[in-house]
N, CA, C and O atoms as CSV, one atom per row, in Angstrom:
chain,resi,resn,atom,element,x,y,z
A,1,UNK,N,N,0.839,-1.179,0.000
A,1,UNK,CA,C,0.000,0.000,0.000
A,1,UNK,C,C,0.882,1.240,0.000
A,1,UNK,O,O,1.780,1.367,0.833
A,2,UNK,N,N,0.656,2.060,-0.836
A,2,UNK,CA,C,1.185,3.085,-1.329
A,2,UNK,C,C,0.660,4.174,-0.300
A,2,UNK,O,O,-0.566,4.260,-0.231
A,3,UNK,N,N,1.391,5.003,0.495
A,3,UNK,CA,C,0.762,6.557,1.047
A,3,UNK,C,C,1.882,7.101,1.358
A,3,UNK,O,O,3.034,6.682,1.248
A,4,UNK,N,N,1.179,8.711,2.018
A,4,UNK,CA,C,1.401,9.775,1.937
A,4,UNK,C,C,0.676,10.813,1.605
A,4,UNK,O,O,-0.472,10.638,1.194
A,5,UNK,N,N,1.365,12.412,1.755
A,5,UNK,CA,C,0.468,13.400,1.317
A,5,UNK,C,C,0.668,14.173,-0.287
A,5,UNK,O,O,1.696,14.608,-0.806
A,6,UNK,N,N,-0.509,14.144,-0.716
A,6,UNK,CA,C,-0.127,14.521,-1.819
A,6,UNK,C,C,0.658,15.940,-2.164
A,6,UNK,O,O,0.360,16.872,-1.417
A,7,UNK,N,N,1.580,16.202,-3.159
A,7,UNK,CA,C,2.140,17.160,-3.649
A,7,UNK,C,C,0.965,17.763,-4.227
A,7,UNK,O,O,0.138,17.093,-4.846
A,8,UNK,N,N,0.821,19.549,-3.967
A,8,UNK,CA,C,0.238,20.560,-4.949
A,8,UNK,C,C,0.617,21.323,-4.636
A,8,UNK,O,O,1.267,21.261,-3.593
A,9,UNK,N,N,0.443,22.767,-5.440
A,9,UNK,CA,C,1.225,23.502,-5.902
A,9,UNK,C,C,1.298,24.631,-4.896
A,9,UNK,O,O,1.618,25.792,-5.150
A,10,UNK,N,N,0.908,24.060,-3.551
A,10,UNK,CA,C,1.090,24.800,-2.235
A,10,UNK,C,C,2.035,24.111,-1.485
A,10,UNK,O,O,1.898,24.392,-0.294
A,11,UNK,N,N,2.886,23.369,-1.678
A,11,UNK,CA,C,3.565,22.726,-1.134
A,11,UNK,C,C,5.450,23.016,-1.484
A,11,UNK,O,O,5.899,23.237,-2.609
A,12,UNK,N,N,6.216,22.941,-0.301
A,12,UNK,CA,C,7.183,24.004,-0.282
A,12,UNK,C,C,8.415,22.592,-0.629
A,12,UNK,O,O,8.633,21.637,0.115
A,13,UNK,N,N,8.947,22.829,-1.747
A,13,UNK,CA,C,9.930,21.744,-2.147
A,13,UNK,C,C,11.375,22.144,-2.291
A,13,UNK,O,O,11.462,23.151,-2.994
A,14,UNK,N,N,12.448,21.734,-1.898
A,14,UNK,CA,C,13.676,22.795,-2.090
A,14,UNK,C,C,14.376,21.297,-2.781
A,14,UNK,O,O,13.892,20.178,-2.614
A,15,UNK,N,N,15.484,21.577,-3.494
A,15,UNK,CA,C,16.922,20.664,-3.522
A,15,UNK,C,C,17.469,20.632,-1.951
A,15,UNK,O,O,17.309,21.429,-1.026
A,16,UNK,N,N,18.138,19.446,-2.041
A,16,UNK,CA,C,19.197,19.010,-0.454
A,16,UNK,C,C,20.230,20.115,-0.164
A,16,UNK,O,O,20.991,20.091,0.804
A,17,UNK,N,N,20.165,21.483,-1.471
A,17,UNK,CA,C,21.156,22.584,-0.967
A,17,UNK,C,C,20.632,23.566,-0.692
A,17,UNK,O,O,21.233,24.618,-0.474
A,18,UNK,N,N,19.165,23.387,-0.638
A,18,UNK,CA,C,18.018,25.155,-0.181
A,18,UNK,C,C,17.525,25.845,-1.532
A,18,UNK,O,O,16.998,26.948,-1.675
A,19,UNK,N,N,17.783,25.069,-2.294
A,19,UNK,CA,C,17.056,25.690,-4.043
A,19,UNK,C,C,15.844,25.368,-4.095
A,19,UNK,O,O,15.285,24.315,-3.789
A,20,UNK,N,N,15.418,26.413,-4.536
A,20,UNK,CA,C,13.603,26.333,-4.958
A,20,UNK,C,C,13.081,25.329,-6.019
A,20,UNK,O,O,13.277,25.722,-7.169
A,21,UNK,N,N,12.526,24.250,-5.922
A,21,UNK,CA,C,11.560,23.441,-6.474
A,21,UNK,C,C,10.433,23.624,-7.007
A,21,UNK,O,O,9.465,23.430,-6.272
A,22,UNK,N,N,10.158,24.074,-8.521
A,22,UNK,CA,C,8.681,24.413,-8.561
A,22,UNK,C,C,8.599,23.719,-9.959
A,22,UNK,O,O,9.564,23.634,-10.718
A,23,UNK,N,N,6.961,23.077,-10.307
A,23,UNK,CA,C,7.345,22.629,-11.404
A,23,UNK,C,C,7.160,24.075,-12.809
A,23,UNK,O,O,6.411,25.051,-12.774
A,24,UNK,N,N,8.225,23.638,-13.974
A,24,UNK,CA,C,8.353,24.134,-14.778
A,24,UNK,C,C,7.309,25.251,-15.751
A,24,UNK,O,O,7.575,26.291,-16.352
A,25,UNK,N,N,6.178,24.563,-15.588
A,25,UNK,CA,C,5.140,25.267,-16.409
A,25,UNK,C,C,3.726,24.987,-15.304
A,25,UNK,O,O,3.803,24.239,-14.329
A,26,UNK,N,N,2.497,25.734,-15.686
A,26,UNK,CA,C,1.333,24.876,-14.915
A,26,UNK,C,C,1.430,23.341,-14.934
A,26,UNK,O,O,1.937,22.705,-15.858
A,27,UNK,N,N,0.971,22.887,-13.982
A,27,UNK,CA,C,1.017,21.644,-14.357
A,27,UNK,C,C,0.070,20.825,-15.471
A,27,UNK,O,O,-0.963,21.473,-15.638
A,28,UNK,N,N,0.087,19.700,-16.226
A,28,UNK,CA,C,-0.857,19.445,-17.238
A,28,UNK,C,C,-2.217,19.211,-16.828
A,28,UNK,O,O,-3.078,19.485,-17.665
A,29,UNK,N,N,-2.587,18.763,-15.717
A,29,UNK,CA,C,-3.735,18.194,-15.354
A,29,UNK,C,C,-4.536,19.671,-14.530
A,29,UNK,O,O,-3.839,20.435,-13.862
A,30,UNK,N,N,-5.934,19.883,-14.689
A,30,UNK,CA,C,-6.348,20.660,-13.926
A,30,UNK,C,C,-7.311,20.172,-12.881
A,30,UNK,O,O,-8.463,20.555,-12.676
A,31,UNK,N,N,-6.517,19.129,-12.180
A,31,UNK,CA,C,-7.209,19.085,-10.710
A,31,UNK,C,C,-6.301,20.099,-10.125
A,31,UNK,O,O,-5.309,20.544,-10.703
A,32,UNK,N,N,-6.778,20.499,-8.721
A,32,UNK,CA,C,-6.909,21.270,-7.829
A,32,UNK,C,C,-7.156,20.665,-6.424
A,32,UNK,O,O,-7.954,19.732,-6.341
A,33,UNK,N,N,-6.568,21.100,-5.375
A,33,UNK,CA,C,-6.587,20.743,-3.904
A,33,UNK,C,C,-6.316,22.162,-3.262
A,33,UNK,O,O,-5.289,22.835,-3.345
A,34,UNK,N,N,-7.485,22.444,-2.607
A,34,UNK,CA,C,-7.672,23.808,-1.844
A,34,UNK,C,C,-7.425,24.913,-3.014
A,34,UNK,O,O,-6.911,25.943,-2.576
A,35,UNK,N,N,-7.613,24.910,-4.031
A,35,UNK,CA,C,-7.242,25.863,-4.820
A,35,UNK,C,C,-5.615,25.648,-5.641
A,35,UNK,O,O,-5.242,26.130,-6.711
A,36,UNK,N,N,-4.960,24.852,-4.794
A,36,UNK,CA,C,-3.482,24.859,-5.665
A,36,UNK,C,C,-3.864,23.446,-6.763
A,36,UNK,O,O,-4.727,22.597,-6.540
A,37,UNK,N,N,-3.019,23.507,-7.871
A,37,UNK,CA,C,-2.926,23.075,-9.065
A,37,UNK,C,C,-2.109,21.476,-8.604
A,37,UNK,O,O,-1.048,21.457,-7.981
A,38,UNK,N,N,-2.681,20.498,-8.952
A,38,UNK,CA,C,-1.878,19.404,-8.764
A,38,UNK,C,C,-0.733,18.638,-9.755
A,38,UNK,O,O,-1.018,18.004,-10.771
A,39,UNK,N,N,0.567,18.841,-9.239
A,39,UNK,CA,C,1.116,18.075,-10.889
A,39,UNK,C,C,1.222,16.481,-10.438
A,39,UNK,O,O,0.743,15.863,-9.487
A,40,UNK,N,N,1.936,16.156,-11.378
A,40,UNK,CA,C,1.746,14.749,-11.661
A,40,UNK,C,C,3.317,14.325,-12.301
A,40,UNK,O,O,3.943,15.082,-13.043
A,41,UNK,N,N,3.861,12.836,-11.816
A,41,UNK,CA,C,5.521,12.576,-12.285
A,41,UNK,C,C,5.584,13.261,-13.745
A,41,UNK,O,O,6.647,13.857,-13.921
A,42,UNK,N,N,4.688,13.312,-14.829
A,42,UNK,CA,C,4.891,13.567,-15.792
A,42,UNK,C,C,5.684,15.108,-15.918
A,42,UNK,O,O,6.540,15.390,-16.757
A,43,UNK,N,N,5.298,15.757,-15.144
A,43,UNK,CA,C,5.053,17.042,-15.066
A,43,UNK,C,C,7.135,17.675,-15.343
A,43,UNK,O,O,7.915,16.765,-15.621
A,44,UNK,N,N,7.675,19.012,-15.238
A,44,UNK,CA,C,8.795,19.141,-15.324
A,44,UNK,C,C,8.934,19.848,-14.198
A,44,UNK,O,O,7.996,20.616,-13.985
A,45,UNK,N,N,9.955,19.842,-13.259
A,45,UNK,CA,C,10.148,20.719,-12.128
A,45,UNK,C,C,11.654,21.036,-12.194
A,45,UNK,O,O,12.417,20.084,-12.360
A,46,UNK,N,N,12.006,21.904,-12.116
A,46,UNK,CA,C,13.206,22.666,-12.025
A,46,UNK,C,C,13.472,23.629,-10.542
A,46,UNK,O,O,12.659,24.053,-9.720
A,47,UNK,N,N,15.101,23.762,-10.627
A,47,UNK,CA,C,15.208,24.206,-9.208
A,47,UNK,C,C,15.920,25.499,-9.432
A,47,UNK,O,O,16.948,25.576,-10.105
A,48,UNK,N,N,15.432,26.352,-8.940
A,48,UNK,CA,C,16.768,28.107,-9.116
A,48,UNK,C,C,17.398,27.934,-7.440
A,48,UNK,O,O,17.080,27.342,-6.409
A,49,UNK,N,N,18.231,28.641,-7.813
A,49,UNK,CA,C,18.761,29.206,-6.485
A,49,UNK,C,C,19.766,28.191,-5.830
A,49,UNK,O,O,20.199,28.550,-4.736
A,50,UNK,N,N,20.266,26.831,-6.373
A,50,UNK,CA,C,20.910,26.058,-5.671
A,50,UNK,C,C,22.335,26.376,-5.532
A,50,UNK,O,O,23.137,26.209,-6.451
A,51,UNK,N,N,22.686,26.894,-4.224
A,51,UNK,CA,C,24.285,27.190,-3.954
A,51,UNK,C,C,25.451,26.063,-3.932
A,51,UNK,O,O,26.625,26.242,-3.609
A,52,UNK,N,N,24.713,24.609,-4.443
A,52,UNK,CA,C,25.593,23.286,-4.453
A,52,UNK,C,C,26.915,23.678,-5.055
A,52,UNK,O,O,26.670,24.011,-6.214
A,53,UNK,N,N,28.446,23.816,-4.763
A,53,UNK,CA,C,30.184,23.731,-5.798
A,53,UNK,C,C,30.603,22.711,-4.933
A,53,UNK,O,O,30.614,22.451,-3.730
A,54,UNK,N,N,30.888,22.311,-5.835
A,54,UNK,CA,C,32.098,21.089,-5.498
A,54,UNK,C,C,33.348,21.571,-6.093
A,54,UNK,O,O,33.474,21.826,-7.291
A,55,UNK,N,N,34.557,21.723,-4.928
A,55,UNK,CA,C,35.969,21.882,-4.885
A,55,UNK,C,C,35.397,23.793,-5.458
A,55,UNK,O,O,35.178,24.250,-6.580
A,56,UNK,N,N,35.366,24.128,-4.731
A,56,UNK,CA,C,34.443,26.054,-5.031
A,56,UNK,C,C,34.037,25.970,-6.516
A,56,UNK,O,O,34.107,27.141,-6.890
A,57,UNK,N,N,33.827,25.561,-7.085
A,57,UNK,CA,C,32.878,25.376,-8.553
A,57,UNK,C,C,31.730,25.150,-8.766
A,57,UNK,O,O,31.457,23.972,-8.539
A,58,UNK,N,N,30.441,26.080,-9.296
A,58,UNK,CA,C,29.022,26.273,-8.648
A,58,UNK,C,C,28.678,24.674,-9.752
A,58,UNK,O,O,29.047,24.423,-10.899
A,59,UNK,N,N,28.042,24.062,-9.010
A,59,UNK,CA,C,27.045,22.638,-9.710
A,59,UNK,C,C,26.057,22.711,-9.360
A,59,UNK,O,O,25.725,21.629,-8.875
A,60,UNK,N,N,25.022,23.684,-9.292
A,60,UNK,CA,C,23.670,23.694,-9.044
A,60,UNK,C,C,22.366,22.183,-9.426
A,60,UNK,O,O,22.120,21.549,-10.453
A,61,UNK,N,N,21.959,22.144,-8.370
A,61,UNK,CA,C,20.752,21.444,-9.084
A,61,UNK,C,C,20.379,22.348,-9.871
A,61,UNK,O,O,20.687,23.535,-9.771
A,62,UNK,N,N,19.371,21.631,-11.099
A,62,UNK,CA,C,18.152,22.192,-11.722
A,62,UNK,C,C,17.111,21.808,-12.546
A,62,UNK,O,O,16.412,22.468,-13.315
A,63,UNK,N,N,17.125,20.395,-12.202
A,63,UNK,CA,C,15.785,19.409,-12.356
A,63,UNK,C,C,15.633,18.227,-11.079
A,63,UNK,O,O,16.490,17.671,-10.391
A,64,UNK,N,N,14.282,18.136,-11.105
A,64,UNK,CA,C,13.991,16.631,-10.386
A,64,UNK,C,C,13.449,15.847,-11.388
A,64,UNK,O,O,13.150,16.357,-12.468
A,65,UNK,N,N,13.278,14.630,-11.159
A,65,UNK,CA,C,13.229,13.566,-11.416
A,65,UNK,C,C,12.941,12.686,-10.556
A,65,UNK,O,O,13.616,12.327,-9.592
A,66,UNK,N,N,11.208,12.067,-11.138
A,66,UNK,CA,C,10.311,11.399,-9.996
A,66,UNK,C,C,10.472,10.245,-10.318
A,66,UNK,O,O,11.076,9.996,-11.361
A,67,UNK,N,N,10.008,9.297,-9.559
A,67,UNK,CA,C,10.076,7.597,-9.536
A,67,UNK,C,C,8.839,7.536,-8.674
A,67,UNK,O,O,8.732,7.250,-7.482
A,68,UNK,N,N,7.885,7.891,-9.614
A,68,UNK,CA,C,6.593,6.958,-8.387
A,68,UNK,C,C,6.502,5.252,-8.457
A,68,UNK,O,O,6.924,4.599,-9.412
A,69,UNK,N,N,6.016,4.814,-7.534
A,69,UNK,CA,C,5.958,3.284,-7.399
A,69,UNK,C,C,4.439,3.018,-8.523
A,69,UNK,O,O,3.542,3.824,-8.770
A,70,UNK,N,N,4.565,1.981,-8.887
A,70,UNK,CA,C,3.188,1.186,-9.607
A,70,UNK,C,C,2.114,0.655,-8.457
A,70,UNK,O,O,2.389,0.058,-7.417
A,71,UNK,N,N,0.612,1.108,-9.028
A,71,UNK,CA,C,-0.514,0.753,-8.170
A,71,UNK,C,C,-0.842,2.138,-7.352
A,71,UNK,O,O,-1.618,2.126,-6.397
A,72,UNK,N,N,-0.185,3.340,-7.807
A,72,UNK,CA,C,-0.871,4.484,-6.869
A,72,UNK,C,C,-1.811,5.162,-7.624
A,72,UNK,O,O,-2.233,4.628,-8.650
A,73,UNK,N,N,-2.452,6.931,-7.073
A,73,UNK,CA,C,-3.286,7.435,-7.904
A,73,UNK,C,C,-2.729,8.172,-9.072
A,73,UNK,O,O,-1.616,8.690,-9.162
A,74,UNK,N,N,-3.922,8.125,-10.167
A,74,UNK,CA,C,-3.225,8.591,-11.591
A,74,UNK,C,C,-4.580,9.381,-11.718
A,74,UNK,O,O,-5.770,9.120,-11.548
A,75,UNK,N,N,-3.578,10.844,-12.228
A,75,UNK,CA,C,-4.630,11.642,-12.804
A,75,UNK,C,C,-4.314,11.956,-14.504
A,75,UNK,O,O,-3.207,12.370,-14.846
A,76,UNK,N,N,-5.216,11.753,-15.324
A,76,UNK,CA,C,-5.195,11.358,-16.535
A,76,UNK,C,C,-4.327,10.618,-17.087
A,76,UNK,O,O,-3.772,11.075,-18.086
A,77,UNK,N,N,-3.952,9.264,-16.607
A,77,UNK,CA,C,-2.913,8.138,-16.585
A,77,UNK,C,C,-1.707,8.826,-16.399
A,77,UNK,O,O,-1.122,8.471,-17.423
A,78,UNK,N,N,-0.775,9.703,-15.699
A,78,UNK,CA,C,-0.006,9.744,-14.404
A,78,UNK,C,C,0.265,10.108,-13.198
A,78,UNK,O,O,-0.063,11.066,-12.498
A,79,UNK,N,N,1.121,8.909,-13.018
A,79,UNK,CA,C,1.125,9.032,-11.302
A,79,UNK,C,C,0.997,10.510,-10.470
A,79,UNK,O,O,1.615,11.523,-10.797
A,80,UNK,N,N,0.142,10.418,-9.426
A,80,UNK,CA,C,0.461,12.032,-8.572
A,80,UNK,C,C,1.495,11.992,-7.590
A,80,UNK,O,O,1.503,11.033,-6.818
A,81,UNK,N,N,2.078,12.583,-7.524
A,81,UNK,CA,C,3.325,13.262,-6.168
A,81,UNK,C,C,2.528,13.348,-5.277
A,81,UNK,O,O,1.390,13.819,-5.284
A,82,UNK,N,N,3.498,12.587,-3.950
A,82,UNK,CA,C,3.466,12.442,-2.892
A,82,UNK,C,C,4.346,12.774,-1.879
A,82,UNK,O,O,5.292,12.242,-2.459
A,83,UNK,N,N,4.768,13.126,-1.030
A,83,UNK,CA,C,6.077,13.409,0.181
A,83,UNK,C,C,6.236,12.551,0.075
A,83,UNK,O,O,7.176,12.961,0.757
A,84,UNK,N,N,6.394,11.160,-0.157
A,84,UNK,CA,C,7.132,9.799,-0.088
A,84,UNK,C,C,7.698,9.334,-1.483
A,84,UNK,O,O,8.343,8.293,-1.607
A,85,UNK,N,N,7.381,10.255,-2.602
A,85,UNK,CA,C,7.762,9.673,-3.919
A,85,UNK,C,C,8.615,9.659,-4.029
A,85,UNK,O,O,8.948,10.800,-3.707
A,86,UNK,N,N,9.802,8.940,-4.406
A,86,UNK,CA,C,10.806,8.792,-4.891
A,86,UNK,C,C,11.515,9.991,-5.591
A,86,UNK,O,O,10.939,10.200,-6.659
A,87,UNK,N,N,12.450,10.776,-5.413
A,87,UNK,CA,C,13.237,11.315,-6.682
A,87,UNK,C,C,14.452,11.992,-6.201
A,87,UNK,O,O,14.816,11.788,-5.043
A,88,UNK,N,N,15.135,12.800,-6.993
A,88,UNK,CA,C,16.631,13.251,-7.498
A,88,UNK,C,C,16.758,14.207,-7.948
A,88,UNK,O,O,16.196,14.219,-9.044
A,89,UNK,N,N,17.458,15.581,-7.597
A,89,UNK,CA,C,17.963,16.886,-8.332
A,89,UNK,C,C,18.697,16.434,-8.887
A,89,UNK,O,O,19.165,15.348,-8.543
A,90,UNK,N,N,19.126,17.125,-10.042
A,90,UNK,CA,C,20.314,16.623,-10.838
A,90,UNK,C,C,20.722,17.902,-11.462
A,90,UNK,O,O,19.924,18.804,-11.717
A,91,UNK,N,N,21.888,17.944,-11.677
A,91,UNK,CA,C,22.299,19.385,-12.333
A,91,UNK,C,C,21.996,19.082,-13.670
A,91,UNK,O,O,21.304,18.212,-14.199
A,92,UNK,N,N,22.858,20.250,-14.195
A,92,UNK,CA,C,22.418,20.587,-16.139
A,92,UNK,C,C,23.288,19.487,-16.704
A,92,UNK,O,O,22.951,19.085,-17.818
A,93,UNK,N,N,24.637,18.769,-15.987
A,93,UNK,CA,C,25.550,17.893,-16.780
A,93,UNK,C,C,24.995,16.429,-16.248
A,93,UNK,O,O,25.707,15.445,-16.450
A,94,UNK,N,N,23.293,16.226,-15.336
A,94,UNK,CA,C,22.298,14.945,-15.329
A,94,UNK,C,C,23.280,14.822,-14.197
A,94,UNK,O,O,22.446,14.161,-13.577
A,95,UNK,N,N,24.065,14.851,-13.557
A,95,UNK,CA,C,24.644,14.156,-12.172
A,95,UNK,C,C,23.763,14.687,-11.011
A,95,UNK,O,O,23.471,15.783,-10.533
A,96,UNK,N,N,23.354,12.799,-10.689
A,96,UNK,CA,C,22.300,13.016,-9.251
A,96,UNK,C,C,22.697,14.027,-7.850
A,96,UNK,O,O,23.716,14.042,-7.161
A,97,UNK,N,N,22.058,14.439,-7.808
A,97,UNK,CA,C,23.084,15.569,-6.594
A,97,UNK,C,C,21.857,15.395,-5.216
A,97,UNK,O,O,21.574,16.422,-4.599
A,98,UNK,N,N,21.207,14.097,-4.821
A,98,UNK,CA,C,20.354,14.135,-3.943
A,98,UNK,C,C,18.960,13.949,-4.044
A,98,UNK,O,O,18.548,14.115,-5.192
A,99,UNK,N,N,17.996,13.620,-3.103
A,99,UNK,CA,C,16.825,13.624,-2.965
A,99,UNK,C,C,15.873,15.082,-2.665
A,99,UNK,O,O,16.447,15.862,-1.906
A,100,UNK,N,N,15.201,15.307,-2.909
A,100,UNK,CA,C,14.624,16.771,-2.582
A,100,UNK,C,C,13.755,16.579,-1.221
A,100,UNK,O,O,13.358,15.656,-0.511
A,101,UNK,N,N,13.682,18.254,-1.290
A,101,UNK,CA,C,13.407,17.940,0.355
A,101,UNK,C,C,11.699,18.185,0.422
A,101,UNK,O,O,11.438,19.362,0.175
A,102,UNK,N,N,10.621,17.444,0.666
A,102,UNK,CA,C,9.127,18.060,0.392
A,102,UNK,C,C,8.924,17.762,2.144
A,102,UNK,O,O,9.167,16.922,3.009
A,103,UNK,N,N,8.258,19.192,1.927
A,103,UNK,CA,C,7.797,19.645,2.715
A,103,UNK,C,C,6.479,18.915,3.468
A,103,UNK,O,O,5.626,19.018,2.587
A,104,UNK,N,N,6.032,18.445,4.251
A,104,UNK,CA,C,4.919,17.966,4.482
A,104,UNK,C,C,3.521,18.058,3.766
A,104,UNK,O,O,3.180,19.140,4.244
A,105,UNK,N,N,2.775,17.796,3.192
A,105,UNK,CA,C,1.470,18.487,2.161
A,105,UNK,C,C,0.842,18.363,3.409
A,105,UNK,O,O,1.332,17.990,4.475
A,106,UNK,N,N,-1.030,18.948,2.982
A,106,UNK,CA,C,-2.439,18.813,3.563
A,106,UNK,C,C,-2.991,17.931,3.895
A,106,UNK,O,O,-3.336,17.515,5.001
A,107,UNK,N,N,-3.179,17.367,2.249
A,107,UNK,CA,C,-4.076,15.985,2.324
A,107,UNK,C,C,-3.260,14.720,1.901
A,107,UNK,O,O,-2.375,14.682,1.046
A,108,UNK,N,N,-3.740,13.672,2.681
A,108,UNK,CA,C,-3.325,12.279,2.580
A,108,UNK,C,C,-3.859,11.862,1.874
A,108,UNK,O,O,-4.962,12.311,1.561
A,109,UNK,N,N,-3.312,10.799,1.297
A,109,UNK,CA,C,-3.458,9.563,0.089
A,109,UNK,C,C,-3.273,8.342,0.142
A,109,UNK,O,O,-2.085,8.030,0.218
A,110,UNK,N,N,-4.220,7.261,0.127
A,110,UNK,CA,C,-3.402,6.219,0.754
A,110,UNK,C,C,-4.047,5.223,-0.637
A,110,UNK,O,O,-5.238,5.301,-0.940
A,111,UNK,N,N,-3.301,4.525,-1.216
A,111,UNK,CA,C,-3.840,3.765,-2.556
A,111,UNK,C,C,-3.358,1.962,-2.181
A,111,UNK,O,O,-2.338,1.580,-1.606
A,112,UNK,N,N,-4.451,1.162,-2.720
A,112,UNK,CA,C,-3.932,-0.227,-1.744
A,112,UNK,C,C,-3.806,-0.797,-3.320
A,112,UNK,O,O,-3.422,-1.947,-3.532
């Protein structure tokens, strides 16, 4: 059984270095939770602001990359984000640089 709270677009997501998480465009689907926009793994999220250098050389995150599990909820056949979903910042040269950090959501989800 799959749970957690779902991700929407009130929900405060950073990279593992304090960079802002938001997805890329509206999201595709127009459900809604309390008024915020719900995305979905499909969706693109990008990160500004990540102060990540390795050896003083800036390597910013500036995408995630979701891994939802099979058997959860799908809104117009894909998976929705959850605080428990799986994923990875990765900078612009694709090197994983961590898990992101989500913030607790509202509402729970629990899919069996």
């Amino acid at each position: 059984m799959l749970s957690g709270n779902l991700v929407n677009g009130g929900t405060a997501i950073s990279c593992p270095h304090g960079g802002r998480v938001v997805p890329a465009s509206a999201p595709s689907s127009g459900v809604r939770i309390d008024g915020h926009l719900v995305p979905t793994a499909t969706d693109v999220f990008t990160v500004s602001g990540c102060p990540h250098l390795i050896d003083g050389v800036p390597h910013p995150c500036v995408t995630v990359r979701w891994t939802p599990e099979r058997g959860g909820v799908l809104i117009d056949g894909s998976p929705v984000l959850l605080d428990s979903t799986s994923a990875l910042c990765f900078s612009a040269a694709l090197l994983p640089q961590g898990p992101p950090v989500v913030a607790t959501a509202a509402k729970g989800v629990a899919s069996r």
